[in-house]
N, C-alpha and C positions, 0 to 999 in steps of 0.2 A: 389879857386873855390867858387862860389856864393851858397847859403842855397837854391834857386832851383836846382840846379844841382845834389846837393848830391843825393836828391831820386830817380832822373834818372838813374843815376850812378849803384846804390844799388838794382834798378829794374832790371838793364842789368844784374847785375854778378848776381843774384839771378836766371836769367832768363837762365844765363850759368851755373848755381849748376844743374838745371831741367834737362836742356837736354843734359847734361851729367851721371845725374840718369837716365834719359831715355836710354842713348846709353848703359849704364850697363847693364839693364835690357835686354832692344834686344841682346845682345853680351852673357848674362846669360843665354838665351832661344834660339840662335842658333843649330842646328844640334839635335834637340829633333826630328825631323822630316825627313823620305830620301823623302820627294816629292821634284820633281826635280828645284833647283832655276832658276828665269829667271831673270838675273840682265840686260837684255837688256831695253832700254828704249822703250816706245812704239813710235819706229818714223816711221810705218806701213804707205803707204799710204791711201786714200781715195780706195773705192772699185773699182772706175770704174780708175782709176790708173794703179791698180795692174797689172803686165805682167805673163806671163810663170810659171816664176821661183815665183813669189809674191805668186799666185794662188796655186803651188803646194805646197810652203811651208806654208800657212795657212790652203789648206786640212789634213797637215801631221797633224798640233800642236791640229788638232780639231779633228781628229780622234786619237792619241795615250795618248788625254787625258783621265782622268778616268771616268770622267762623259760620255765619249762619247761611253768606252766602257762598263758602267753600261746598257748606254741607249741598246748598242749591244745585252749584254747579255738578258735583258727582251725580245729583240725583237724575240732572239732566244727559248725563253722559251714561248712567245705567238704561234711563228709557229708551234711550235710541240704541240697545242692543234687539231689541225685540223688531225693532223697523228694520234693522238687516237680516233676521234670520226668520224672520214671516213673512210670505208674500203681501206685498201693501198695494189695495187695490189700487193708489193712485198712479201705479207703477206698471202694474200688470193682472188686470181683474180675473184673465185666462187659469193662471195659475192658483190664484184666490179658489175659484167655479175647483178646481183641481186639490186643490185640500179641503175643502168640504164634503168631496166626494170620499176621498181617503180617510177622515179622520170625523166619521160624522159623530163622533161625542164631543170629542174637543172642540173642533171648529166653532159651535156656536157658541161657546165658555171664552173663546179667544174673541169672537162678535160682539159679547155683549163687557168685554172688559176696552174693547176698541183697538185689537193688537191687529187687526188689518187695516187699520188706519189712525198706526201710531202718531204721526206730526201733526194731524189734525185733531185729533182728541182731544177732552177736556182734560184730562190729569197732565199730558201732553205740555197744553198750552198754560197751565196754571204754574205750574212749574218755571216755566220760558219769563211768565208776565213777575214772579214773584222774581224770579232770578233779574231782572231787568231793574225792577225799581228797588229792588237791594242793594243791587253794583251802583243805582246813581245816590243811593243814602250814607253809602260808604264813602262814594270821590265827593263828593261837595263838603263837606268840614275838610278834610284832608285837603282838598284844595287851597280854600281859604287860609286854613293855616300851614301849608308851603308859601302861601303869598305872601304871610306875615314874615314869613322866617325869609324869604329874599328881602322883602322890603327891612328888616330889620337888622340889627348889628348880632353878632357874637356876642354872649357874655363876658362880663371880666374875668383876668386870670384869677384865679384863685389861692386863698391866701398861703398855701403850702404847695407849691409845686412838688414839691418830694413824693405826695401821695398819688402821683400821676403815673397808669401804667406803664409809661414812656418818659424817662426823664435823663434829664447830662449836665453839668455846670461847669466854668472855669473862671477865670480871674483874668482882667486884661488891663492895659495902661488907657485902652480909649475911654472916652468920657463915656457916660450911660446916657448921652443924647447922640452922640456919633453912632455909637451900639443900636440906637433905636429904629436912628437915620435907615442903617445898613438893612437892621432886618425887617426894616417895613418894606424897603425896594428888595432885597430878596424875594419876602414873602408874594410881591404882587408879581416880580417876574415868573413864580413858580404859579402863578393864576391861583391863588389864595387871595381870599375875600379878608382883607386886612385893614387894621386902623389902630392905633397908637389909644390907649387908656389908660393914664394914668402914667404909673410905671414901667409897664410891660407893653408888649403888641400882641393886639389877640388876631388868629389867624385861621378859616375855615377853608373846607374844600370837600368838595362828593356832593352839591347838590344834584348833579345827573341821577343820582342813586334814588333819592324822592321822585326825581320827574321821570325817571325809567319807573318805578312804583305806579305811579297817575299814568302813564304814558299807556302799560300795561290794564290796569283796567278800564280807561278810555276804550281802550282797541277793544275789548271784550265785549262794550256795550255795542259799538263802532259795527262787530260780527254781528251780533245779534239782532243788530236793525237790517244788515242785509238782509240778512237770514229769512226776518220777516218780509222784509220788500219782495225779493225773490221769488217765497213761498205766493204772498196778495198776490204780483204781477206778473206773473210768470206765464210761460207755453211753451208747448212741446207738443210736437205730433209729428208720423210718421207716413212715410210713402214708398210703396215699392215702383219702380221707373223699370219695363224694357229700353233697351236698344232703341233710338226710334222717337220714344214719348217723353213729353214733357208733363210741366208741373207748376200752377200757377198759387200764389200762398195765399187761395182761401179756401174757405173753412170746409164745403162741399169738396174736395180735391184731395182733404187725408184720408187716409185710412183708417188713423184714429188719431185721437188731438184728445190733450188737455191742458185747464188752465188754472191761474189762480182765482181767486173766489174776486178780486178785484180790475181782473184782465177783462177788458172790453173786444169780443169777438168780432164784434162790427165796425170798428174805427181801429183796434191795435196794432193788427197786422201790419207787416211791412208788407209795400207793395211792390212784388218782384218776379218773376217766371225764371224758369230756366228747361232744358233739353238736353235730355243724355242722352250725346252721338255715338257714344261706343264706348265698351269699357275694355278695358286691358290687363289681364291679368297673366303672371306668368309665375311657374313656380319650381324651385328644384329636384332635379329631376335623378339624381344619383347618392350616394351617403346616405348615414344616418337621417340627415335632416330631408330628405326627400318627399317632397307633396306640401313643403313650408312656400308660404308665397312669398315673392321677390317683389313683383310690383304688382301694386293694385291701383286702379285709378282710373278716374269714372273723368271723362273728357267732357267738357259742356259746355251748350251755349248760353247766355243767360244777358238778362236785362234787366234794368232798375225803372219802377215806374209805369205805369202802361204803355207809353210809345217811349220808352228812354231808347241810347243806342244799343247794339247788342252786342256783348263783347265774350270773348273765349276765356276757360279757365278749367283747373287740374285739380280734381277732389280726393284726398287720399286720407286714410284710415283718420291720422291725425294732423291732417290740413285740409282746416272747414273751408265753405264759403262764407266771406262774411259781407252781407248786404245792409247797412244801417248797424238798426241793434240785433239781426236775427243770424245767427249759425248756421252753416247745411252741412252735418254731419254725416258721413259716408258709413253706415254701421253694417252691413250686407252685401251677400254678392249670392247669385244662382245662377241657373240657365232655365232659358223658358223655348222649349221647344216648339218647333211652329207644325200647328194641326192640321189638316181640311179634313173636314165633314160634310159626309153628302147623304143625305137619304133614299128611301128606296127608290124614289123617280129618277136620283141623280143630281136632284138640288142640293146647292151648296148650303149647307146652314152653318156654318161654323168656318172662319179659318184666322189664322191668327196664332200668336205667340201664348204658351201656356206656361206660366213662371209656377214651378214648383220648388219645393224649402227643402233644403239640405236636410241630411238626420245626419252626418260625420263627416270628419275632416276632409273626404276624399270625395265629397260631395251629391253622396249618393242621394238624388232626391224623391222626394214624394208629394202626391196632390190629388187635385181633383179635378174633369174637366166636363163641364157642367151644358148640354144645349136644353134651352129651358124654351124656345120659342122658335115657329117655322119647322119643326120637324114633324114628317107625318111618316107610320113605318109603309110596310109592303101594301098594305090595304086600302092603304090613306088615309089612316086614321092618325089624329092629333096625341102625340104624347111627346115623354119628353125623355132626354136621354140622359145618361150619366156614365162617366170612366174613372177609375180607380188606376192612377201610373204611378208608376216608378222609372226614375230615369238616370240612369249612369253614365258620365262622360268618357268613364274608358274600363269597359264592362270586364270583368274579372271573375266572372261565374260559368265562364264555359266547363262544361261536362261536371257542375256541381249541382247544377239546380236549381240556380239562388241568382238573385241579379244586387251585385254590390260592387262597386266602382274602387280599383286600385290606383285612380292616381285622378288628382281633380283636376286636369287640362285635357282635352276634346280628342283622345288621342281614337278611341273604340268607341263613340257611342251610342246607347243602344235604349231601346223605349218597352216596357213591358206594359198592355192594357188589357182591364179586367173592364168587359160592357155590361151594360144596366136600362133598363127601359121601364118607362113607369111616372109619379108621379116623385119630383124631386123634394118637396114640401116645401117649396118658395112663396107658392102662393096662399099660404095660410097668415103672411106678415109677419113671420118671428123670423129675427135676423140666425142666419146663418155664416159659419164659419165656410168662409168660400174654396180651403185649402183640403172639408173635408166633404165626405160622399153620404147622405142621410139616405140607405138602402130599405130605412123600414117600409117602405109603401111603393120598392122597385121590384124587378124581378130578373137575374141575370140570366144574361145568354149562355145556351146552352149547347153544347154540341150533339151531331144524329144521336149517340151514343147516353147522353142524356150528363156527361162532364161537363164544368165548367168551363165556358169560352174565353180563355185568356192565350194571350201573341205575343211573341217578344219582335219588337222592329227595329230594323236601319234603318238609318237616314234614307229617304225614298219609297221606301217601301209600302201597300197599302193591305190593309185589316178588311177583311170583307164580312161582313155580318153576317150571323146566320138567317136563313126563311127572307132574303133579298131584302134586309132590315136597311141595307144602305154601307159604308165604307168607310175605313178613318186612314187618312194618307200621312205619314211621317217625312215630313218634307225638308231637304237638306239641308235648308238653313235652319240652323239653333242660334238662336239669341240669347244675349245673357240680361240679365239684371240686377241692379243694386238698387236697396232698399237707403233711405235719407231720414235721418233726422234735421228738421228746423225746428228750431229752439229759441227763443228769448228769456234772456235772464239777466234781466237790471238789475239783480244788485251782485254779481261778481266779479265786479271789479272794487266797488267798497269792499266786499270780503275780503279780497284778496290782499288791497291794504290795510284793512285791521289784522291779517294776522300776520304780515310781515311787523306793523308797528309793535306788536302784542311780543313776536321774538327779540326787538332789540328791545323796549322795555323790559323786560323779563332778562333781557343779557346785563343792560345797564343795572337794575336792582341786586343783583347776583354779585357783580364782577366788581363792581364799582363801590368804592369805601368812603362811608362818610368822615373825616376827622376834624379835629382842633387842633392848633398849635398854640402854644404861650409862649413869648420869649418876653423874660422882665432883666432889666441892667438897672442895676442900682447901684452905691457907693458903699463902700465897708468901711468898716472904721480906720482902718490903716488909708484911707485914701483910694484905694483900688477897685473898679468895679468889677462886679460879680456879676455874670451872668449865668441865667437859669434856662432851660427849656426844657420844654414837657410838651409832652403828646396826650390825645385822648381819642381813640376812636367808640362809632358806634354798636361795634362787637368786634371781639377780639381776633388781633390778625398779627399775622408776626411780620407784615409788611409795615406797621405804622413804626417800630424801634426802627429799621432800616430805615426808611424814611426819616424819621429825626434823626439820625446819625449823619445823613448825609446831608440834609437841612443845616446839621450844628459843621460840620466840617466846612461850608462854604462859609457860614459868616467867621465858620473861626479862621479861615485863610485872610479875614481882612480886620478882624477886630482876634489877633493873637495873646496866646499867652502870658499874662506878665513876668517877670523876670523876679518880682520881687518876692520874696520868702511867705509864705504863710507866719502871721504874728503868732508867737504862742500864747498857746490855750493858759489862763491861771490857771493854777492848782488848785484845785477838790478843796474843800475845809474838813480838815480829818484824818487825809490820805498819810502814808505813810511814806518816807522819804526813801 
């Protein structure tokens, strides 16, 4: 062989030491990972190529990738900005009627893109459905191959430990099978997945790290199917209760009820009643904080079943009832002052409690109280009445002119009504808001003078109408009343464990470090075994060097230093003396 040749020679095999340290290292750092391999070549064709079957199978690989279902998930957490800051009818259709009236250009542009009934929408749910079978395209390879990787070994150490970002070696008298002995029982009491190959003991750890990964998007799907159960089977509806009355959970008895599109109104229900004997409200009465309520709590009697037993029980803001699978949320509180009405003969037509809604903190409320049947005026003639009040528990508009309430417990209070006679529009069959007064086809009372007939009352006191129209007595007892939600919602309690599951997955994937270890003991030429260890994690931490340090310090407290000299190195051929 010619003196050029030889360097070529000695470049090649030089060139084969490399990339065979390279194929170590890639074969070292295998399976630190379950995202799924794609050992195919890319022989795809050109786009305008592709048929049918091309076409579907590069929709599948770009939608069940992760990026595609990151992109999903934002898009689903952008939609649902618009369900909180639009009234959504399924929520509150009052409010809906109330921006259309306000915004009559937009509103139908928000109608017809579906922004009042965001979670039921198509874009909504296309979205939800894409995002679902993306998440299960992503966990099932990723699954299987975590299963591989438990069921399966560690790779071998690789042929240069040196090139390992974590490495340490020393030289001891013990045999390199005593060595091996040691650091396989280390490694397994340190719960390293270990086993002896060949020379060295290969040793892993951090699979939590993969199954907090799976664990994490499991929970995600986990949500999402509540999400949807919930949404199918769900109810919710509401009742205002005086003092006094009760409330039995069917469907004729809400005020207003909704449900899911899969919730059976005729079998679902739970069958339960209950009665609110009094409510209790008290509230501070000096400081800053003054007119905050202390306690609120709605006292009740209640039963499971049509004839169950009846048993007592305490409803506060945030302590429901719970009967079965159904909630009684305490969401409201008012006063409904107690009326009697009499007309011109002196017949009672009216008497009873009239819950009127708060408009501020101090309770000042308002309503309407409605005699729609049995009333005849001075004449005897048939019609029908209607009042416009306002009513304050502890009146604070003396010598202003205004009736508004300074502190919301019964301390002053006082009743202002505006009369009406006429025709109420009930009986035309369109439902009516019952809290308000529809004056278009009344005609108010008037005084001789030809003023408006309005009275402010105490407790006790009676209204006399004008032209012997008849009287409205303010009668000392005021009742109060709280308004109730009952609710069913199967699925929040799977929610609520996907997304605890979803935080310690996501803590495990985060916090928790996948590595390798290699420990190889061999014999050197002088007799003495050498040992090597090397670390490899799957992203860089400055926790895996500590950790081998303190790995190599235990086996080196039992397989110690040898005593014996390092042999010397021959001399170079050339060097100078």
């Amino acid at each position: 062989m010619s003196k050029t040749e030889e360097p070529a020679a000695a470049t090649d095999e030089q060139a084969a030491v490399e990339a065979g340290q390279q194929t170590d290292e890639r074969t070292a750092g295998e399976r630190l990972s379950t995202a799924p391999k794609d050992d195919r070549e890319d022989t795809s064709p050109a786009p305008q190529a592709f048929g049918l079957v091309g076409w579907t199978r590069w929709f599948w690989r770009q939608l069940t990738s992760m990026r595609v279902a990151l992109i999903l998930l934002f898009m689903l957490s952008l939609g649902a900005i618009p369900g909180s800051l639009v009234p959504q009818r399924s929520v509150d259709e009052t409010k809906v009627a109330d921006f259309f009236k306000a915004h009559k250009t937009l509103a139908p542009l928000y109608d017809k893109v579906q922004l009042f009934d965001v979670y039921s929408s198509v874009w909504f749910s296309a979205i939800y459905i894409l995002l679902f079978i993306s998440l299960i395209g992503c966990i099932v390879p990723r699954t299987w191959q975590f299963v591989g990787q438990l069921r399966g070994r560690p790779p071998a150490a690789p042929g240069r430990l040196t090139r390992m970002p974590a490495y340490t070696t020393w030289r001891t008298d013990s045999s390199p099978d005593e060595v091996r002995a040691l650091a396989l029982a280390l490694m397994k009491k340190r719960r390293f997945r270990a086993h002896t190959e060949g020379n060295a003991v290969t040793a892993e750890k951090g699979y939590l790290r993969e199954a907090g990964n799976l664990v994490f998007h499991i929970a995600l799907i986990v949500l999402l199917l509540a999400f949807a159960t919930g949404q199918l089977f769900k109810s919710e509806g509401g009742k205002l209760i005086t003092e006094g009355g009760g409330f039995a959970n069917t469907l004729t008895q809400y005020d207003d009820f909704k449900s899911g599109s899969l919730f059976d109104r005729d079998h679902d229900l739970e069958p339960f009643s209950f009665r609110l004997n009094n409510f209790v409200g008290t509230y501070e009465r000096t400081g800053p904080q003054r007119g905050t309520p202390r306690v609120y709590e709605s006292h009740i009697t209640y039963s499971e079943g049509a004839d169950g037993p009846t048993k007592q029980a305490v409803i506060e803001v945030n302590t429901p009832l719970t009967v079965g699978g159904s909630k009684v949320h305490m969401i409201g509180h008012g006063y409904a002052p107690v009326i009697t009405i009499r007309d011109g003969r002196g017949k009672t037509v009216f008497s009873g409690p009239a819950p009127l809604l708060p408009t501020d903190a101090n309770v000042t409320s308002t309503g309407a109280i409605k005699v729609m049947d049995g009333y005849r005026d001075a004449k005897g003639k048939k019609t029908q009445l209607g009042f416009t009040a306002v009513f304050v528990p502890t009146f604070g508009g003396a010598g202003k002119g205004s009736m508004f309430s300074k502190y919301p417990g019964l301390d002053y209070p006082a009743l202002a009504l505006t009369g009406y006679h006429g025709s109420l529009g009930v009986d035309a069959g369109l439902p009516q808001n019952v809290y308000q007064l529809d004056t278009r086809k009344m005609t108010q009372f008037k005084k001789p003078d030809g003023s408006p007939f309005a009275k402010m009352l105490l407790p006790g006191e009676k209204l006399d109408l004008p032209d012997g129209a008849g009287s409205v007595t303010f009668e000392k007892d005021i009742k109060e009343w709280a308004t109730f939600q009952v609710s069913q919602q199967p699925g929040n309690m799977w929610a609520l464990a996907g997304a605890v599951a979803a935080i310690l997955g996501l803590a495990a994937s985060l916090f928790i470090q996948r590595r390798r270890i290699w420990i190889r003991a061999v014999r050197g030429d002088d007799g003495v075994t050498v040992v090597e260890m090397a670390g490899l994690g799957r992203s860089e931490s400055g926790r895996l060097p500590e950790e081998l340090a303190a790995l190599a310090g235990s086996l080196h407290s039992q397989a110690p230093t040898s005593a014996t000299p390092l042999p010397a190195e021959p001399p170079v051929e050339g060097a100078r003396a």
